[in-house]
C-alpha positions in Angstrom: -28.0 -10.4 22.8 -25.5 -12.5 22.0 -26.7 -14.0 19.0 -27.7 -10.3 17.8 -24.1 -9.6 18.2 -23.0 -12.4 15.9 -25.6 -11.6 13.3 -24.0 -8.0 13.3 -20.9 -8.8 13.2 -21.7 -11.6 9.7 -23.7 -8.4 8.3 -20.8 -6.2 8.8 -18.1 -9.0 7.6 -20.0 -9.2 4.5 -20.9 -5.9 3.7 -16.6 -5.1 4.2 -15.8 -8.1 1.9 -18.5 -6.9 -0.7 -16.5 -3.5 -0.6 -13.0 -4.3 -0.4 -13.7 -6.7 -3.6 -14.9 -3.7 -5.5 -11.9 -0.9 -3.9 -9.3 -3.7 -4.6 -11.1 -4.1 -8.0 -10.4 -0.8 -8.5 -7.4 0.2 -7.2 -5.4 -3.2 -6.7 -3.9 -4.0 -3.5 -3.1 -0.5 -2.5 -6.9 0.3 -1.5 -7.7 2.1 1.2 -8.6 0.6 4.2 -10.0 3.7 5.4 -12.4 4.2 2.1 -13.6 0.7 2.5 -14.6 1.4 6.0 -16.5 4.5 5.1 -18.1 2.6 2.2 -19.0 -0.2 3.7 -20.6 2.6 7.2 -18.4 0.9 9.8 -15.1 2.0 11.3 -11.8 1.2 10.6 -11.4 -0.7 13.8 -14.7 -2.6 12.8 -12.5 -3.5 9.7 -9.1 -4.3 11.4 -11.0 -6.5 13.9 -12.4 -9.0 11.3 -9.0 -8.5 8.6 -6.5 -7.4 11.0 -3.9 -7.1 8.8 -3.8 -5.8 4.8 -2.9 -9.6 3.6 -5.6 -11.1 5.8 -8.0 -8.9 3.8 -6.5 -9.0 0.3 -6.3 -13.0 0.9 -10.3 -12.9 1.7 -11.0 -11.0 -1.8 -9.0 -13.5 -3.6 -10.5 -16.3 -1.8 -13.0 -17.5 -5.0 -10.5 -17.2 -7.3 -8.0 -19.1 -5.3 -10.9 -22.1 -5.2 -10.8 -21.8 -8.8 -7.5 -22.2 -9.5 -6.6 -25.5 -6.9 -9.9 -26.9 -8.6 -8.5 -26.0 -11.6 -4.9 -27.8 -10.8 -7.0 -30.9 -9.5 -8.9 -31.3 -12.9 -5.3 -31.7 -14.7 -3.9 -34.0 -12.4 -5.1 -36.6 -14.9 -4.3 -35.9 -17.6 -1.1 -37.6 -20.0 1.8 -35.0 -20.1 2.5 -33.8 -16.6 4.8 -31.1 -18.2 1.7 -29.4 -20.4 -0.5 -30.0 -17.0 1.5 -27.8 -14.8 2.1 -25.4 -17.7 -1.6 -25.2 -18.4 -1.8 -24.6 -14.8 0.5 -22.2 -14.2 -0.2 -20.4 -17.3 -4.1 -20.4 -15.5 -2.3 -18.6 -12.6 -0.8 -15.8 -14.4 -4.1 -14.7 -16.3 -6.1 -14.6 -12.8 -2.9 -12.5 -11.3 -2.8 -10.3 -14.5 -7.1 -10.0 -14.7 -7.0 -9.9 -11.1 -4.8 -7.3 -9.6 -5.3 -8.3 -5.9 -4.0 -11.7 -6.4 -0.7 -11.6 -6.9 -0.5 -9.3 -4.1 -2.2 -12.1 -1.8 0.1 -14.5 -3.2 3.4 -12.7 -2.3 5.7 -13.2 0.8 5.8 -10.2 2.7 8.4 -10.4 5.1 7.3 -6.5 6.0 4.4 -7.4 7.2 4.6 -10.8 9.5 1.9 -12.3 10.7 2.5 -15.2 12.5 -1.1 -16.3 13.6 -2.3 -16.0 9.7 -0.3 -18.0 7.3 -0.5 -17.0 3.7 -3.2 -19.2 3.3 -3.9 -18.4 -0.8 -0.5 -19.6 -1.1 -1.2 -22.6 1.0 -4.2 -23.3 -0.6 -2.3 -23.4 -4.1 0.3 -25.6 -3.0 -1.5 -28.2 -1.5 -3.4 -27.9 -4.8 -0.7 -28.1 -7.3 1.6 -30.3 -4.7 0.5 -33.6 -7.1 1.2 -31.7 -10.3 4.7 -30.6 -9.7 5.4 -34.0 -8.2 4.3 -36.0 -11.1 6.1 -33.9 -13.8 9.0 -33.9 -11.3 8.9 -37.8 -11.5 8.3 -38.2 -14.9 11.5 -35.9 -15.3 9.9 -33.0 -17.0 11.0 -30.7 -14.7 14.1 -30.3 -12.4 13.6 -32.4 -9.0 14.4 -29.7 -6.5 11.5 -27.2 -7.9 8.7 -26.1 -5.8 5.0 -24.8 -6.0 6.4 -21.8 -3.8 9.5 -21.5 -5.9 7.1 -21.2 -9.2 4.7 -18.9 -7.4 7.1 -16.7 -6.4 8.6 -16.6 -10.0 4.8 -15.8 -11.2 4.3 -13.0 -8.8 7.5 -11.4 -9.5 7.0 -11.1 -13.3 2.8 -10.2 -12.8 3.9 -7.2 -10.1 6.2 -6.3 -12.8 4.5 -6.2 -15.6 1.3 -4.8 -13.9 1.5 -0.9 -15.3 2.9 -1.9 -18.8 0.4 -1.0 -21.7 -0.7 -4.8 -22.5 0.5 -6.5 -19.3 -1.2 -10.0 -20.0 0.8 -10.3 -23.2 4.1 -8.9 -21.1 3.6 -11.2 -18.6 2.8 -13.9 -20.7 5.8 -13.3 -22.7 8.2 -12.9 -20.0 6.5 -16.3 -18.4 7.2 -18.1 -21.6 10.6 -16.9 -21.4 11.4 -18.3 -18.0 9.7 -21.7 -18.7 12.0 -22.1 -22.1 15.2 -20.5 -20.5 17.4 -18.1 -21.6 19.5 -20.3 -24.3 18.1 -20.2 -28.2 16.1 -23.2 -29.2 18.2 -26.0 -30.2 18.6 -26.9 -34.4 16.2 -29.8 -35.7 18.2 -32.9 -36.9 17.8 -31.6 -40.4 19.1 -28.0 -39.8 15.7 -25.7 -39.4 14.8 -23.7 -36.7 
């Protein structure tokens, strides 16, 4: 009986994963919990009991994309400029938030909803996974010392949730990502005098 139990309770796991991606999918991070229980035929306790909280179930449909992105960050850990590396990276993260709408959402800090037994573990994932990037471009002085994968996550999040109902958001938040990496002063003259 046991191992029937365990068998059910995989099928059922799945089944509510295979849902949520599609209701997230569709409606972002605000899906219904409810609508992904009926959908998936279980109840919403079935669902609370294997993603008891919105995060832990928003972090399990960004899961793949999360891999993605830390393989992603370990494939440009060789190469030459650091500073283009993490940029390329980073600039990788913003697409998946903007084409993905759950994921910023899963990346955030949501000081509403604690959850002390269930770290954020996309985030986790990510900074483990950039960790050697920043370092190195911290090292080779390409960026400022005291800068953070978390501090840089954050900063993506904020401008993707912005920018998420804006007519063209991957452009806006491209733009406004591009922005914060250059800064806020205009771009200095060349020796000879042109911009």
């Amino acid at each position: 009986m046991p191992d029937r139990q365990r068998a059910d309770a995989r099928r059922n796991h799945a089944r509510i994963l295979a849902v949520a991606e599609q209701e997230v999918a569709a409606h972002g991070s605000d899906a219904s919990l409810e609508q992904i229980a009926r959908i998936a035929g279980v109840g919403s306790a079935t669902v609370r009991r294997h993603f008891p909280t919105r995060r832990a179930l928003l972090e399990a449909v960004s899961h793949r994309r999360i891999e993605a992105l830390a393989a992603r960050a370990r494939d440009l850990a060789g190469t030459t400029d650091s500073r283009d590396a993490l940029l390329r990276w980073l600039g990788n993260v913003v697409a998946y938030c903007v084409a993905a709408r759950e994921l910023a959402a899963a990346l955030a800090y949501d000081e509403a909803e604690p959850d002390p037994v269930h770290e954020n573990t996309c985030s986790a994932m990510l900074e483990a996974a950039a960790g050697p990037l920043l370092r190195r471009a911290a090292q080779d002085g390409a960026v400022a010392a005291d800068l953070t994968v978390s501090d840089l996550i954050t900063l993506i999040v904020g401008i993707v949730l912005a920018t998420e109902h804006h007519p063209d958001p991957a452009a806006r938040a491209n733009r406004l990502f591009a922005m914060a990496v250059a800064g806020l002063s205009p771009p200095a003259p060349s020796p000879t005098g042109a911009w």
